[in-house]
C-alpha positions in Angstrom: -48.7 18.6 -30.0 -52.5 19.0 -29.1 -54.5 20.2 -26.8 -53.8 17.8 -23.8 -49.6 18.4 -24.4 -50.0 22.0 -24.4 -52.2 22.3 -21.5 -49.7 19.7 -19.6 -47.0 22.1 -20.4 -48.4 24.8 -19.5 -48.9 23.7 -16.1 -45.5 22.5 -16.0 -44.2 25.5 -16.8 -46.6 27.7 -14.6 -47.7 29.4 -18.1 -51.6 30.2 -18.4 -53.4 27.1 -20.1 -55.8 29.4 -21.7 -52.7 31.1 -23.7 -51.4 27.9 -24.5 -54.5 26.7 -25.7 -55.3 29.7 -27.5 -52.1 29.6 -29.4 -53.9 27.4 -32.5 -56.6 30.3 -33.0 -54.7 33.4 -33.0 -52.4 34.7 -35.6 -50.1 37.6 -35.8 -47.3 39.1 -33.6 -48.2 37.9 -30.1 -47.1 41.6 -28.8 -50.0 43.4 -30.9 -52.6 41.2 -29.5 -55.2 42.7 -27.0 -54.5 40.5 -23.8 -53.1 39.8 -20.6 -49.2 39.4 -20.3 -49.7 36.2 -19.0 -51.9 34.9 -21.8 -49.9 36.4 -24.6 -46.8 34.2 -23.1 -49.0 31.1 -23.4 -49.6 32.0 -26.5 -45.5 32.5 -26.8 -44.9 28.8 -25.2 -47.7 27.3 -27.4 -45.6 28.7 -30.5 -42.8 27.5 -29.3 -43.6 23.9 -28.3 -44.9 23.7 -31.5 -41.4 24.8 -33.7 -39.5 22.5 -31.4 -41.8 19.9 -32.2 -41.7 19.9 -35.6 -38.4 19.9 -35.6 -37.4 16.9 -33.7 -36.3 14.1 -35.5 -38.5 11.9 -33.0 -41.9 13.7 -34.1 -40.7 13.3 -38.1 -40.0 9.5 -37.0 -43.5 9.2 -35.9 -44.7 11.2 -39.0 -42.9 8.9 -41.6 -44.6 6.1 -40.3 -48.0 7.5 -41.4 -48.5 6.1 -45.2 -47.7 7.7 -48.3 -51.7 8.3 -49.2 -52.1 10.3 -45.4 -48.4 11.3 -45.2 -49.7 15.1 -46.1 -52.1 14.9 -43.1 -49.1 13.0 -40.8 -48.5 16.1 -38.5 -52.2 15.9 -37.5 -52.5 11.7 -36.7 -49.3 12.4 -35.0 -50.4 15.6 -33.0 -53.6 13.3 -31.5 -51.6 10.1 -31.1 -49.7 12.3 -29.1 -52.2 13.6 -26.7 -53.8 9.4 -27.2 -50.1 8.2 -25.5 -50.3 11.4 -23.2 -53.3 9.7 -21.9 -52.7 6.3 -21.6 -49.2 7.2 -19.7 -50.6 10.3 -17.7 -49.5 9.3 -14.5 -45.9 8.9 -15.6 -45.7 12.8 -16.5 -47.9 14.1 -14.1 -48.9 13.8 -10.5 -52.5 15.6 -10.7 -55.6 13.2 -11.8 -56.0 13.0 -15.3 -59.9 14.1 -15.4 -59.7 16.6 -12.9 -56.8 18.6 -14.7 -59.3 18.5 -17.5 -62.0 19.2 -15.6 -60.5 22.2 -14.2 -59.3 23.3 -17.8 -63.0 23.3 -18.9 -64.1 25.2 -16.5 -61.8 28.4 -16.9 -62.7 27.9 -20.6 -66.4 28.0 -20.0 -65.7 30.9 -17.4 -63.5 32.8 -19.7 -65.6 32.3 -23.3 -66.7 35.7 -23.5 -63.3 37.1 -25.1 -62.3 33.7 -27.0 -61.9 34.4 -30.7 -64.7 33.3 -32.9 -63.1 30.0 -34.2 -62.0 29.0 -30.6 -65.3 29.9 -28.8 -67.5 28.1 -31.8 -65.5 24.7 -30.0 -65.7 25.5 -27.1 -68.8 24.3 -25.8 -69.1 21.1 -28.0 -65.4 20.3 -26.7 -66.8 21.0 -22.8 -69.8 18.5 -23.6 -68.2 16.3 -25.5 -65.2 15.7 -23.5 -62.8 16.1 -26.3 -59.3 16.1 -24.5 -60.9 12.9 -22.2 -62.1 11.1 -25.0 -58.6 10.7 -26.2 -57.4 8.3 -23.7 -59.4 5.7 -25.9 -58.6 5.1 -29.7 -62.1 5.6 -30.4 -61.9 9.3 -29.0 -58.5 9.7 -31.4 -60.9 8.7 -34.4 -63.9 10.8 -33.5 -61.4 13.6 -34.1 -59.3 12.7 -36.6 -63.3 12.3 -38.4 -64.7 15.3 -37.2 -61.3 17.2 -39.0 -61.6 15.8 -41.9 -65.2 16.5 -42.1 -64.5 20.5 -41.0 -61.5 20.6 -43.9 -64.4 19.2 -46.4 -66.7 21.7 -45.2 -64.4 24.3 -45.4 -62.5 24.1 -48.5 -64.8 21.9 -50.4 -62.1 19.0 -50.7 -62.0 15.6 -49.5 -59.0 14.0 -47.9 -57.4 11.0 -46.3 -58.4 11.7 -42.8 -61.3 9.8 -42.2 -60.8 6.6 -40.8 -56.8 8.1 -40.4 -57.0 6.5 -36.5 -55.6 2.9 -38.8 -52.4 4.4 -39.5 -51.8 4.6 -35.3 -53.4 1.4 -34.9 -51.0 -0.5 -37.1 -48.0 1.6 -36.0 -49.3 1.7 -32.4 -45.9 0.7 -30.4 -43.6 2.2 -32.6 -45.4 5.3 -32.3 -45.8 5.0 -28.4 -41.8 4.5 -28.3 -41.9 7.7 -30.4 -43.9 9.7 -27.6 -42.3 7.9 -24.7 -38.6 9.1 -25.9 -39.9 12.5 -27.2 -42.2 14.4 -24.7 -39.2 14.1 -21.7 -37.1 16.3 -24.3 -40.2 18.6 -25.2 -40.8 19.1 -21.3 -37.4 20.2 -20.7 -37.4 22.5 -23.8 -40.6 24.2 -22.6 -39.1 24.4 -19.2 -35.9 26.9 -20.6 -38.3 29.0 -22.4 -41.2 29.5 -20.8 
């Protein structure tokens, strides 16, 4: 899941959004970390939406559609289509308006930046400007990300990979993938609901 799903399920769950959007930056035993109880159980949630996830014979459905030259990269198109068909079907999961959820998201994490850790506060403003998580209602937001990571992993380990242009393996797998999410995210909702 991305950052839309978590954030979703957070408020589904009454969990802090900032803890279950924090949960890809911080490592470590969530108990050691320096921050509120309500954050660190984001952080919990975000953990373990994530385990169930990549678990689920749905979500490794989705991944094995992804092509043998990305298929090392498949969690990642997967994660975004996700958030893409979280999107397009927003108002079947969720009574609240779309851009003002996100809206309201962006504005705790533009109040709260001061104690983000480096990595997470380095994106936060470009993600507030460019309207990252809204941007992923259109494919074309889906590929500006799925670009921009593959630019960051050659950047930061010096080695190129499959994910530019990576938004063609959801375009050609587009329904089946849909029917994927559709079937899945009930079952991850319900899952976050026991353990949050």
């Amino acid at each position: 899941m991305n950052y839309l799903a978590h954030l979703l399920i957070a408020d589904q769950t009454n969990t802090s959004q900032l803890g279950n959007f924090l949960g890809d930056f911080v490592k470590g035993p969530v108990h050691e970390m320096d921050y509120h109880e309500s954050i660190k159980q984001g952080i919990r949630l975000h953990r373990a939406v994530d385990v169930f996830t990549d678990n689920h014979a749905l979500f490794k459905q989705s991944k094995s559609r992804i092509s043998s030259a990305r298929r090392r990269y498949a969690g990642i198109i997967i994660d975004l289509a996700y958030d893409h068909f979280l999107s397009v079907h927003w108002s079947v999961f969720s009574s609240d308006p779309r851009q003002t959820f996100i809206s309201d998201f962006y504005l705790a994490l533009a109040k709260n930046s001061s104690w983000l850790p480096e990595r997470c506060e380095a994106i936060a403003q470009p993600m507030i400007s460019g309207d990252w998580i809204g941007n992923y209602a259109q494919l074309a937001g889906i590929s500006a990300s799925l670009n921009g990571i593959s630019r960051r992993i050659k950047r930061q380990f010096n080695r190129d990979n499959p994910l530019f242009n990576a938004v063609d393996e959801i375009e050609s797998n587009y329904q089946s993938i849909e029917a994927d999410f559709l079937a899945f995210f009930p079952l991850l909702s319900e899952h976050a609901k026991k353990v949050a």
